[in-house]
SEFIRO-449188 format. One record per residue (C-alpha): residue in three letters; x, y, z. Coordinates in steps of 0.02 Angstrom, whole numbers, padded with zeros to 5 digits. Layout:
# residues N
FILUM    aa        x        y        z
FILUM   ALA        X        Y        Z
...
This chain:
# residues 341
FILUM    aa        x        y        z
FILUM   UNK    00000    00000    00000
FILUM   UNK    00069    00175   -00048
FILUM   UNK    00101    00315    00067
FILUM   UNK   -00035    00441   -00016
FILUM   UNK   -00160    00277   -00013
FILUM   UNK   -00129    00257    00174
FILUM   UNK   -00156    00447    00213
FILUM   UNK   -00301    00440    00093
FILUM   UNK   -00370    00317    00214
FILUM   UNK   -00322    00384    00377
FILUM   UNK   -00409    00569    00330
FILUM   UNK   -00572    00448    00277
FILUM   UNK   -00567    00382    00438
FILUM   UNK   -00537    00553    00553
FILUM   UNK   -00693    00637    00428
FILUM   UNK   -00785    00492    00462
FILUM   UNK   -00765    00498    00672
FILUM   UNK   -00778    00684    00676
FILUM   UNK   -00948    00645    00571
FILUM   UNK   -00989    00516    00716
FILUM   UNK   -00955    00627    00854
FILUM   UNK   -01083    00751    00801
FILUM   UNK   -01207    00758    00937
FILUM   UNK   -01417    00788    00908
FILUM   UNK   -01484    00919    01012
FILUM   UNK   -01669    00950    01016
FILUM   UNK   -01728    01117    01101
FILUM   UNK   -01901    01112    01177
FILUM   UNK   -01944    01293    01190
FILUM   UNK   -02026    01440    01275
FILUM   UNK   -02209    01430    01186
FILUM   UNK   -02232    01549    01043
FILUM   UNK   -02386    01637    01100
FILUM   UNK   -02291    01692    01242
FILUM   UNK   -02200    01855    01160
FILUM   UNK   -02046    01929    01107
FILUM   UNK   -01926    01855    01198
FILUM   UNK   -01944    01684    01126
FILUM   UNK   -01984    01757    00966
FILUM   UNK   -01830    01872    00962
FILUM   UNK   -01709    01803    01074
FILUM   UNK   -01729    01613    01114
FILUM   UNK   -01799    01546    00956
FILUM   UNK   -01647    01642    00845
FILUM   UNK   -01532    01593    00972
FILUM   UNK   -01550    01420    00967
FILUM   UNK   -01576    01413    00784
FILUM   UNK   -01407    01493    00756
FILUM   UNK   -01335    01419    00902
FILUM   UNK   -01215    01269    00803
FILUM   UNK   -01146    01396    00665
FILUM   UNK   -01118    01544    00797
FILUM   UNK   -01019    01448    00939
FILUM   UNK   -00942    01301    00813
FILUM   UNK   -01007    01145    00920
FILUM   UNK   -01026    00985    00843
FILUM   UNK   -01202    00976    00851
FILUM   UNK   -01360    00982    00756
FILUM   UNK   -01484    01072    00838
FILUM   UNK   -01654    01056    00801
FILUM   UNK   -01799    01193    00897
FILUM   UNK   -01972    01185    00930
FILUM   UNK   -02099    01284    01025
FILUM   UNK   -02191    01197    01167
FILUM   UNK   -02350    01261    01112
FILUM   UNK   -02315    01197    00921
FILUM   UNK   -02258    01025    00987
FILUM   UNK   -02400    00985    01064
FILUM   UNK   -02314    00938    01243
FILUM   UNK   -02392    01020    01406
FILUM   UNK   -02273    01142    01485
FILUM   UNK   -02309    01088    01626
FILUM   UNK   -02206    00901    01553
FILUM   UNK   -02030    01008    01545
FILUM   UNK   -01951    00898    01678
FILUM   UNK   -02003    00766    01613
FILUM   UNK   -01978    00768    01448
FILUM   UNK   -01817    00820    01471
FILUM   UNK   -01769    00685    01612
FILUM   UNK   -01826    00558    01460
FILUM   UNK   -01731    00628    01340
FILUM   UNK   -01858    00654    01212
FILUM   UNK   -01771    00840    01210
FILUM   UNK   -01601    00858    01247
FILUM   UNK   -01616    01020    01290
FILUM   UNK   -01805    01117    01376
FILUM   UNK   -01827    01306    01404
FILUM   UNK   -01918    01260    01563
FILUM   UNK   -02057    01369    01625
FILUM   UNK   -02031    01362    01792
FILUM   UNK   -02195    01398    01878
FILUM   UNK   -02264    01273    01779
FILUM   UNK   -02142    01125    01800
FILUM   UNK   -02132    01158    02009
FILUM   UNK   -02270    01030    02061
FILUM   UNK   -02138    00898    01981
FILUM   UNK   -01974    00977    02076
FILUM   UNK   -02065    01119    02193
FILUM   UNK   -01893    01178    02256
FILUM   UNK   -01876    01278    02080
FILUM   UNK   -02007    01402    02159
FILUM   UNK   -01877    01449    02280
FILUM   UNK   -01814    01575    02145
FILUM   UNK   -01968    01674    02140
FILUM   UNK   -02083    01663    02294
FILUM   UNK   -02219    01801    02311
FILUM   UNK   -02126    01947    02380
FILUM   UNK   -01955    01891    02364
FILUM   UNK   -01905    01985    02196
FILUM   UNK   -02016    02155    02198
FILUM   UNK   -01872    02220    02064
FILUM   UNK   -01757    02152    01929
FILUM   UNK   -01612    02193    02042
FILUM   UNK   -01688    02064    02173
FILUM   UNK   -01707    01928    02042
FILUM   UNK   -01539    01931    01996
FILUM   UNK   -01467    01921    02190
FILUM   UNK   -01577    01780    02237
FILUM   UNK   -01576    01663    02077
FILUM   UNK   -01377    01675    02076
FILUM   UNK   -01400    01617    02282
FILUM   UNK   -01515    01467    02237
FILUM   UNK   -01444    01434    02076
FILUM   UNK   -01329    01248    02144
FILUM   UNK   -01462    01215    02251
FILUM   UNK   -01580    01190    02092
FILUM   UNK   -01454    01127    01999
FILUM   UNK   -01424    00980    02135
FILUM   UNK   -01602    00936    02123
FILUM   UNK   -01616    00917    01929
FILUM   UNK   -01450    00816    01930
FILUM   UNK   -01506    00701    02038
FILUM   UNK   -01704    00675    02000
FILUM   UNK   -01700    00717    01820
FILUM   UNK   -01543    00696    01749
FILUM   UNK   -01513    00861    01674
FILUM   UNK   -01389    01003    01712
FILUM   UNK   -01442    01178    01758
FILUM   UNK   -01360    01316    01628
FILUM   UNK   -01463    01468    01643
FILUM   UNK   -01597    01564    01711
FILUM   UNK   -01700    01688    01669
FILUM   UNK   -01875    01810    01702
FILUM   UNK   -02020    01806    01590
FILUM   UNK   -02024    02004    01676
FILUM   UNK   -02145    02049    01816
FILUM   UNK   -02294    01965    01848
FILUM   UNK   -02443    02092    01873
FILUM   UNK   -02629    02071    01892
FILUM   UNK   -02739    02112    01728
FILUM   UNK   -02919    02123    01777
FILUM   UNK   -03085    02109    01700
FILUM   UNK   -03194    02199    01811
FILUM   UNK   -03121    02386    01861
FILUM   UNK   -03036    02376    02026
FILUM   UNK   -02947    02499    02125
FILUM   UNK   -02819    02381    02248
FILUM   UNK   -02790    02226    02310
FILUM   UNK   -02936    02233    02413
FILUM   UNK   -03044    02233    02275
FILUM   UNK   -02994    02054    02227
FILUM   UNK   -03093    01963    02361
FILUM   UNK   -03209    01838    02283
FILUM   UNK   -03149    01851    02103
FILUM   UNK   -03076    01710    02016
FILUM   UNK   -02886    01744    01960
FILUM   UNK   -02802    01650    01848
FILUM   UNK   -02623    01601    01934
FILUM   UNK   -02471    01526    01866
FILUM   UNK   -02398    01435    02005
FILUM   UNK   -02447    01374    02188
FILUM   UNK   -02359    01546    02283
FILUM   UNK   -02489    01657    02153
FILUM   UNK   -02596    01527    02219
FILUM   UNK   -02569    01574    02397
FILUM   UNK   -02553    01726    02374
FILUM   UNK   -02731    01770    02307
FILUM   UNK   -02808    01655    02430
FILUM   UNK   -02756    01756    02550
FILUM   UNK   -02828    01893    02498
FILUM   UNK   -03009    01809    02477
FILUM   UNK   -03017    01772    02287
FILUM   UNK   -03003    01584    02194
FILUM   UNK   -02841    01550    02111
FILUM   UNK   -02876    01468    01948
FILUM   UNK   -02724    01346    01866
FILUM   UNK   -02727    01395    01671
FILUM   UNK   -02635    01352    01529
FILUM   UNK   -02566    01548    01452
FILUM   UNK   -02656    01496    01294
FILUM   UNK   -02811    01485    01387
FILUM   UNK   -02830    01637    01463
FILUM   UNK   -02868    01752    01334
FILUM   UNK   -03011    01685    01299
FILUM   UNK   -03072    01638    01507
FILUM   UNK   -03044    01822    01525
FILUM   UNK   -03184    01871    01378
FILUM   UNK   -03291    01728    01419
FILUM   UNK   -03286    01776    01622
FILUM   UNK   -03216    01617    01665
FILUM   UNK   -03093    01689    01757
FILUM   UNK   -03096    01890    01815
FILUM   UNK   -02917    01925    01815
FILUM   UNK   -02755    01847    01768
FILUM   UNK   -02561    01863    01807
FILUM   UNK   -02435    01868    01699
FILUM   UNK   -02312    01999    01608
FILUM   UNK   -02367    02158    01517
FILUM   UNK   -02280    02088    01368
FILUM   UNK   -02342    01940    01355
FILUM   UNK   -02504    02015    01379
FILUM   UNK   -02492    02121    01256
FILUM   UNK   -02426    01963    01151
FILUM   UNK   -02575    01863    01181
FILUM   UNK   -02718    02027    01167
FILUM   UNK   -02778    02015    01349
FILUM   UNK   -02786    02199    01349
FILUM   UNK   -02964    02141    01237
FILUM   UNK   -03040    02045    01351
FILUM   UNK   -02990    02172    01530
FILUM   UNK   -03000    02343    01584
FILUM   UNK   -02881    02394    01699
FILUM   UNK   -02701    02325    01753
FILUM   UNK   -02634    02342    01916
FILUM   UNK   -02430    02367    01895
FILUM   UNK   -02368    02290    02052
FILUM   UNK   -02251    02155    02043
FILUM   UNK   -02304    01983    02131
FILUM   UNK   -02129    01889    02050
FILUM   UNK   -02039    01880    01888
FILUM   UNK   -02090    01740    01814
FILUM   UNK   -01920    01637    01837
FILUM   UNK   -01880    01509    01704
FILUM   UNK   -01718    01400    01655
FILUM   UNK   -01624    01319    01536
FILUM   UNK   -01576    01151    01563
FILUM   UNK   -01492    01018    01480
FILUM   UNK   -01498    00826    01474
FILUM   UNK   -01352    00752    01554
FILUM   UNK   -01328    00598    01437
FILUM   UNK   -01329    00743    01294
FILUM   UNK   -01222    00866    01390
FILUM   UNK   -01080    00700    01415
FILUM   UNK   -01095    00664    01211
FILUM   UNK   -01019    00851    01195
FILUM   UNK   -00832    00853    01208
FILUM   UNK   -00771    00980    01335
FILUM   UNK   -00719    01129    01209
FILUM   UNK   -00897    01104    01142
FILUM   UNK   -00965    01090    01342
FILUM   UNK   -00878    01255    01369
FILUM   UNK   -00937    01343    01217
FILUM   UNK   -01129    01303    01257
FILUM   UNK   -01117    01383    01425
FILUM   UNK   -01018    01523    01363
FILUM   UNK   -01137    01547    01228
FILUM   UNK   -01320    01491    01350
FILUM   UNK   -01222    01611    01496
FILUM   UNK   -01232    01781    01354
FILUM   UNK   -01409    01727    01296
FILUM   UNK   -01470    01752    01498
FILUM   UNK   -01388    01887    01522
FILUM   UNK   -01465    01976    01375
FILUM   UNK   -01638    01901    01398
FILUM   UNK   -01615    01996    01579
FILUM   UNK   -01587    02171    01506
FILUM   UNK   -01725    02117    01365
FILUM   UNK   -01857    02062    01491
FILUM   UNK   -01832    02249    01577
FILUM   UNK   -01840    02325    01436
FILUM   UNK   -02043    02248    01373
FILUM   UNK   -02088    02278    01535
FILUM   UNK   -02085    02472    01521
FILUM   UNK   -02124    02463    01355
FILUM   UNK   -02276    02340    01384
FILUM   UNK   -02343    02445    01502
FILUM   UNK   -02344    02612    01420
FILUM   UNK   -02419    02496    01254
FILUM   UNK   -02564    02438    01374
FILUM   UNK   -02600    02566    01449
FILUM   UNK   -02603    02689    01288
FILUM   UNK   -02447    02789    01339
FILUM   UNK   -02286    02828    01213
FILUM   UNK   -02165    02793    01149
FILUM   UNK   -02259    02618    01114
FILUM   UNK   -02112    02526    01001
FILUM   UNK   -02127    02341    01050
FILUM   UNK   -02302    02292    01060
FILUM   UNK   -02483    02352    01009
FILUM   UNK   -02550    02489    01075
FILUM   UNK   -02713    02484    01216
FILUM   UNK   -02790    02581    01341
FILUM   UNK   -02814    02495    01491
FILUM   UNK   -02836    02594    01670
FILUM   UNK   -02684    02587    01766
FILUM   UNK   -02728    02571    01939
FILUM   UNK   -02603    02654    02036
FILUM   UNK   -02513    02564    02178
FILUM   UNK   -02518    02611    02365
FILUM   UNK   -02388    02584    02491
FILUM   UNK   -02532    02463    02579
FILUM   UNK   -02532    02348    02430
FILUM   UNK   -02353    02372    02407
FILUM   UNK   -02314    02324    02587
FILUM   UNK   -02453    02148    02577
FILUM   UNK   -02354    02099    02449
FILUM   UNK   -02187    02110    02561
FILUM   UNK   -02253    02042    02699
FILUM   UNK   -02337    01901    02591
FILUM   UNK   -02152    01822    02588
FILUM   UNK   -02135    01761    02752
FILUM   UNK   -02319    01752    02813
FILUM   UNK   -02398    01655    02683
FILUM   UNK   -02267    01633    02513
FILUM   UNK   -02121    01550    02631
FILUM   UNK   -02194    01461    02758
FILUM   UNK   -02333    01352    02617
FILUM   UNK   -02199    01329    02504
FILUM   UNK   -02072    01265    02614
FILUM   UNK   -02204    01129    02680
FILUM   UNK   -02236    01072    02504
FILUM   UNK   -02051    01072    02473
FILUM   UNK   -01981    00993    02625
FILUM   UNK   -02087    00844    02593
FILUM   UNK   -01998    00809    02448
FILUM   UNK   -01829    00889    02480
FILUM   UNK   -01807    00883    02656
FILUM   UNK   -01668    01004    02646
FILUM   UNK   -01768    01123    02554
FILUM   UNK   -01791    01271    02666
FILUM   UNK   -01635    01247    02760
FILUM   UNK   -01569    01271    02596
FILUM   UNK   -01636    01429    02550
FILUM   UNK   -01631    01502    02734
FILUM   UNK   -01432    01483    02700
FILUM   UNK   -01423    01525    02528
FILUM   UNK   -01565    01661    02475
FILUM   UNK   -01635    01686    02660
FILUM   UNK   -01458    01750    02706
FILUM   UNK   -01460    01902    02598
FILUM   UNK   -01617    01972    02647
């Protein structure tokens, strides 16, 4: 055999393992009714994401809402494997690992600035928990933006929302209107726009921009801009697909996952001003479509319930639920989150 025959063969064989090592990633996603920041940041992200870091990966992305999954399945889908990769939604995946509602108790992050402190605190605590009861790695996470109260009927405070039936997104919304007299009401986001016309449901919590997204401002008349939480959500990767990825690759996705947050964070602020002014028919009105909701405008009373919300009702209901199946669940945020406040 000649020499340019056995190189011939030898460069057929290192093309043909590189081909091999080329790992299948398949994003689950934020769902696409839910606004700009999966349509502008996560979904071009991750569609760009193998030609703009250089990993040796195909990556595939879908919406949760276009594949047909419940996002309330994140943790499991992704503990299955089914997607390599899930932008979870983490209000709606905490009845399957509650302890990722430790980011984002009622109360706890009443500003951006908040957020930021206390995920970073929690952040290995979570990531512990989806290592070990869902195989998956924790890389990033992120706010959906504040979570305010759009309501049907006009109110004027908090104390208007006795006996009305609010749409919540997680079990410490949950608690939190309960406490305050009115019925919270589990709902898909899809849902809602239409409960809210109907009069299924009298109010609903979520983000201005998604809001706007999703044309709630149709079906409502007035929005009350306090902040309950930020809507706290995660990426998170399989580990079996995170091991196929040789370390350079490893360290590129985080790198590259790691920018996306910390841009999402900036983006999230600002829709949230611009949501709000869109909403409520104020300018400049660049991001969304423009409504005229009633503002109602918040009093140090309701601003103070919500604060003390955290450790009368928001801490001491979640930390039952979570204990029970993390027994080291509120020791660990009393050391970890609990120690900055």
């Amino acid at each position: 055999m000649s020499l340019r025959t056995c190189s011939l063969l030898l460069a057929a064989c290192l093309a043909t393992g590189a081909h091999a090592q080329q790992v299948t990633i398949k994003v689950l996603g934020q769902p696409a009714g839910s606004g700009l920041i999966q349509k502008n940041k996560e979904q071009p992200f991750f569609e760009k994401l193998a030609a703009t870091t250089g990993i040796n990966a195909n990556v595939s992305y879908v919406p949760v809402d276009v594949s047909g999954i419940p996002d309330t399945d994140g943790l499991r889908v992704l503990k299955s494997g089914l997607f390599g990769l899930v932008s979870i939604r983490g209000p709606q995946v905490s009845r399957d690992e509650p302890t990722i509602l430790g980011f984002d108790l009622v109360g706890l992050n009443p500003s951006f600035e908040a957020g930021k402190k206390h995920t970073e605190a929690f952040f290995s605590t979570v990531d512990k928990r989806l290592q070990a009861n869902f195989n998956a790695k924790l890389l990033g996470v992120w706010p959906a933006g504040p979570q305010v109260i759009f309501c049907k009927p006009k109110i004027t405070g908090l104390a208007d929302l006795k006996g009305l039936k609010i749409r919540v997104g997680d079990q410490s919304s949950a608690n939190f209107v309960a406490g305050l007299g009115a019925s919270g009401v589990p709902m898909p986001f899809g849902e809602v726009q239409q409960s809210l016309a109907r009069g299924v449901v009298d109010c609903a919590i979520t983000g201005p921009a998604s809001a706007n997204s999703a044309g709630w401002p149709e079906a409502v008349t007035t929005v009350m801009p306090l902040a309950l939480q930020l809507a706290v959500n995660a990426y998170a990767i399989n580990l079996n697909v995170w091991r196929q990825l040789n370390p350079a690759d490893q360290e590129k996705l985080q790198k590259a996952v790691d920018g996306l947050v910390k841009d999402i964070w900036a983006y999230s602020a600002e829709l949230y001003d611009d949501a709000m002014r869109c909403n409520t028919g104020a300018t400049p009105c660049n991001l969304g479509k423009p409504y005229k909701l009633i503002s109602v405008p918040v009093t140090p009373a309701d601003l103070a319930t919500v604060k003390s919300a955290l450790n009368e009702r928001s801490l001491p209901v979640w930390a039952k639920q979570c204990n029970a199946v993390n027994p080291s669940c509120e020791a660990d945020w009393k050391k970890t989150v609990g120690a900055g406040l």
